[in-house]
C-alpha positions in Angstrom: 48.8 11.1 19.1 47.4 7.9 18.0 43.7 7.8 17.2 41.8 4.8 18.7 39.9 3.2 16.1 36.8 1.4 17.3 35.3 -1.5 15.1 31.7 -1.8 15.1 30.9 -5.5 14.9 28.7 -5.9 11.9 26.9 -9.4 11.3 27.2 -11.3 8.2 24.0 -10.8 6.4 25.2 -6.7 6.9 28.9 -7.4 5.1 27.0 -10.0 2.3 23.8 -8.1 1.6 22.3 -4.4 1.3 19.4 -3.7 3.8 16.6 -4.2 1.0 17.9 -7.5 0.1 17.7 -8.3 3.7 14.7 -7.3 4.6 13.2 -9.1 1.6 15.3 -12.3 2.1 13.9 -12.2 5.5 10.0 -11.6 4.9 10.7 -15.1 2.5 12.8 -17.2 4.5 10.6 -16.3 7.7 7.5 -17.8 5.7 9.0 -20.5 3.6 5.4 -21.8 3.1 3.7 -18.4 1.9 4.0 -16.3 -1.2 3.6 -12.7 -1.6 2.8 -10.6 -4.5 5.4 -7.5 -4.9 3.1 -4.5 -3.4 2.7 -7.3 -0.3 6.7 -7.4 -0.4 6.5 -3.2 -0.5 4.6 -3.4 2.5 5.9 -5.4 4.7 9.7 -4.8 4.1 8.6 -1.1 4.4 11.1 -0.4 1.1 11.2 1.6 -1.6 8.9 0.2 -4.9 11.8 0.1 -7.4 14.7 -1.3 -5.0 12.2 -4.3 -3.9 11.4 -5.1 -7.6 14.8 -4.9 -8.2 15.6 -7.4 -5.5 12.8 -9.7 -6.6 13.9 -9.6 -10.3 17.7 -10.7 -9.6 16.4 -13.2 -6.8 14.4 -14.9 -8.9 17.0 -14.9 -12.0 19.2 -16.5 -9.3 16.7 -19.2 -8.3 16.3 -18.1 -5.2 13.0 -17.0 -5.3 10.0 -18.8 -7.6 7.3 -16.7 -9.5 4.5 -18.2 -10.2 1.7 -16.3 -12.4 -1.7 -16.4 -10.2 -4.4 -14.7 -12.6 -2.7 -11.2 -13.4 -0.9 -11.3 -10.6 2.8 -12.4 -9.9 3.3 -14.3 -6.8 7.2 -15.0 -5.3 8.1 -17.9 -2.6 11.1 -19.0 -1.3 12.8 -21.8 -3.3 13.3 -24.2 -1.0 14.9 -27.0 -3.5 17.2 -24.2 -4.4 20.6 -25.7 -3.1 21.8 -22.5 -1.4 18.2 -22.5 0.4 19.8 -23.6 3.8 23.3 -22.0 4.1 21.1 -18.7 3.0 18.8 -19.9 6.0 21.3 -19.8 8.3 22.4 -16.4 7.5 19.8 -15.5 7.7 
């Protein structure tokens, strides 16, 4: 007996990138113009607090994402000078 084996097509962002890093990469790249502070990010990715600070933390040492300091508050956008910012698009 030989066991059919049935591949699921997966799409590149889901072989590349966990679903928190998705689903934050998405909320940014969907509103290049906007910034978000990280309970906003919480929110709307509907993801866990330490996994989305996580994401934010290596994103940003990466240059993918900015922080700017707004009062007390920490505020992320999308780098859009970043020179990955439209192959990332793409895939995204």
């Amino acid at each position: 007996i030989i066991p059919i084996m049935k591949h699921k097509k997966i799409n590149l962002s889901d072989s590349l990138f966990s679903k928190v890093r998705q689903r934050v990469l998405a909320l940014f790249y969907n509103h290049p113009q906007s910034d978000f502070h990280t309970n906003e990010v919480i929110r709307l990715t509907e993801s866990g607090t330490g996994a989305v600070q996580r994401e934010l933390a290596n994103l940003t040492a990466a240059g993918i994402i900015l922080v700017n300091d707004v009062g007390n508050q920490k505020r992320y956008q999308v780098n859009q000078s970043a020179p990955i910012y439209s192959e990332l698009h793409g895939i995204i």
